[in-house]
C-alpha positions in Angstrom: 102.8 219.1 21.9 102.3 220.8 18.5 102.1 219.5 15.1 102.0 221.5 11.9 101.2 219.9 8.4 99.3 220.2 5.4 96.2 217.5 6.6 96.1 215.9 3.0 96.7 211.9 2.8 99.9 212.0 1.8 101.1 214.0 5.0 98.6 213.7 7.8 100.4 210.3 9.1 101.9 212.2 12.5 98.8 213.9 13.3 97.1 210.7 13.1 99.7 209.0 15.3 99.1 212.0 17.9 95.4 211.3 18.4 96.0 207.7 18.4 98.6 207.8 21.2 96.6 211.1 22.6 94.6 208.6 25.4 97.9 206.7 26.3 100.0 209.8 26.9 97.2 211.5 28.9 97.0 208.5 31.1 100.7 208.8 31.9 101.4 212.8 31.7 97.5 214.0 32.9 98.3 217.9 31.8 99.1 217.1 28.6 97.6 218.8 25.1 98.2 218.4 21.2 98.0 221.3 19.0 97.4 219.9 15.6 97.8 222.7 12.7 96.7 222.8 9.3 94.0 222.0 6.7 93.9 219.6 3.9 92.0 216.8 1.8 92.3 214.5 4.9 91.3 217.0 7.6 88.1 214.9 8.3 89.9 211.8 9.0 91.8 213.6 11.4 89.1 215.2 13.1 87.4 212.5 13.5 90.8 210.7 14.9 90.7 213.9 17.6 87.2 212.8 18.5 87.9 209.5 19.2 90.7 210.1 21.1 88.8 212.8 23.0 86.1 211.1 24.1 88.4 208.2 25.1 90.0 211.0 27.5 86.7 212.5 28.7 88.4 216.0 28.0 89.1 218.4 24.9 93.5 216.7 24.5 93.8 216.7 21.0 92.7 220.4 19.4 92.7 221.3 15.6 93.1 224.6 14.4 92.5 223.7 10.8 94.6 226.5 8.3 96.4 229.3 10.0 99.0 232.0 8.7 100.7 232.6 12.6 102.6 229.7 12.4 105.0 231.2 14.8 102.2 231.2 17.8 100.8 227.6 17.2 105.2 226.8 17.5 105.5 229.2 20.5 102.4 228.1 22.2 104.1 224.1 22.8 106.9 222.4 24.8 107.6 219.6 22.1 106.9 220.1 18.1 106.4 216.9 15.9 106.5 217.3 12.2 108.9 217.7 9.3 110.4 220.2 6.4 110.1 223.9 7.3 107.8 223.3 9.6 110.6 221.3 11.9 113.0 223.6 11.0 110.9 226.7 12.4 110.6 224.8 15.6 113.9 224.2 16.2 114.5 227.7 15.1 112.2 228.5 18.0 114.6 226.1 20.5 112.2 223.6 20.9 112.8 220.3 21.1 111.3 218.0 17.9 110.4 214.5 16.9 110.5 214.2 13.4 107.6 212.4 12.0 105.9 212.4 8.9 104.4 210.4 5.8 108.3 209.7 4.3 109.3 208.3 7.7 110.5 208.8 11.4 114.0 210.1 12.7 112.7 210.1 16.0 113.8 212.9 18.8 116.2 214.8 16.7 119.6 215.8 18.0 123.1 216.3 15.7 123.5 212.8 15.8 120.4 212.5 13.8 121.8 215.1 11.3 123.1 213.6 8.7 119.9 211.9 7.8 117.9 214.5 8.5 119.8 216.7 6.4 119.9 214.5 3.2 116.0 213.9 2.9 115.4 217.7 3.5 114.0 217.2 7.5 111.3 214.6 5.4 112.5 211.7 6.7 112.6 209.9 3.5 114.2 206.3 3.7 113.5 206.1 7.6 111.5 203.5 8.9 107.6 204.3 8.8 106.2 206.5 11.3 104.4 204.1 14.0 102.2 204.5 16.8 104.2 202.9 19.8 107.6 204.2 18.5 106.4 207.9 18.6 104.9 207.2 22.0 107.9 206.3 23.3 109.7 209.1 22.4 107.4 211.9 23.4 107.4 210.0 26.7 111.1 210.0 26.6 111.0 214.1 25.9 108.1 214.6 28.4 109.9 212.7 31.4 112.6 215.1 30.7 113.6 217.9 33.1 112.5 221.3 31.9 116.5 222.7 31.7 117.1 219.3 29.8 114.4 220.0 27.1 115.6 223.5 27.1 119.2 222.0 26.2 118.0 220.2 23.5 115.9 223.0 22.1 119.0 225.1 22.0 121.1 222.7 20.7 118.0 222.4 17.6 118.4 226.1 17.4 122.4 226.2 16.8 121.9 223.6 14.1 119.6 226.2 12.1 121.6 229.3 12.8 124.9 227.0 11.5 123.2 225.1 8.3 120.3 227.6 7.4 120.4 231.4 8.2 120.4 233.7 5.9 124.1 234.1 5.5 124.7 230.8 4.8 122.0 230.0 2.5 123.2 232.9 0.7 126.5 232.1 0.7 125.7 228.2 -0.6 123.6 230.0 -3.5 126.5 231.9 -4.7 128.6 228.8 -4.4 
């Protein structure tokens, strides 16, 4: 599972749900990791989230990177992405399947259903209930229990929506307009 966000208070919520839920969803899925990416004014408090949740595991599950510029590897590198803005929208560019999580609020496992919403708060969630511990558990359980060709459908099905709402054809084309 990767997450990619600026670490400053006002958006380091998910990645602080991550290493809180880290110990439950090692317990239930033993080979899985978190990828947290990204540096900011709340980067401690993360860390020392990680650590905690570490040590509850006995093992290295929660890893941060801190700042990086290949964005595209920490994506490519996960099954699942969590996160919001561009960031979610390079992972579903990528056909991964996301939870959108974040400071503004929580969409939840995103499919076109979801789109609206997402659309209108720019992938931020804004409006949505707040981002909580057990919800986001639940729904990375949900993706993880998945088949692998299920995941992959969803992933897809994320990528579509990008090539439809955002390439650069149409974002040209709603400039000129």
């Amino acid at each position: 599972i990767v997450l990619v966000s600026r670490m400053d208070t006002d958006r380091s919520l998910a990645a602080l749900r991550l290493a809180e839920i880290a110990p439950r969803l090692r317990a239930r899925f033993p080979n899985v990791e978190l990828l947290l990416v990204g540096d900011g004014n709340d980067y401690v408090r993360v860390q020392e989230a990680a650590g905690r949740a570490n040590t509850a595991c006995g093992d290295e599950v929660v890893r941060l990177t801190g700042a990086r510029t290949d964005i595209n590897c920490a994506i490519a590198s996960g099954e699942i992405f969590v996160g919001v803005s561009r960031a979610v929208l390079e992972a579903m560019s990528m056909a991964k399947p996301v939870v959108l999580a974040g400071n503004e609020g929580y969409l939840g496992v995103f499919d076109s259903t979801k789109f609206a919403v997402a659309y209108d708060s720019n992938f931020c969630c804004r409006g949505c209930p707040k981002t909580e511990a057990d919800t986001l558990y639940a729904d990375l359980c949900k993706l993880l229990g998945m088949s692998e060709a299920e995941r992959r459908r969803l992933g897809e099905a994320n990528r579509e929506i990008v090539r439809e709402h955002y390439s650069v054809d149409r974002m040209a084309e709603d400039y000129l307009e």
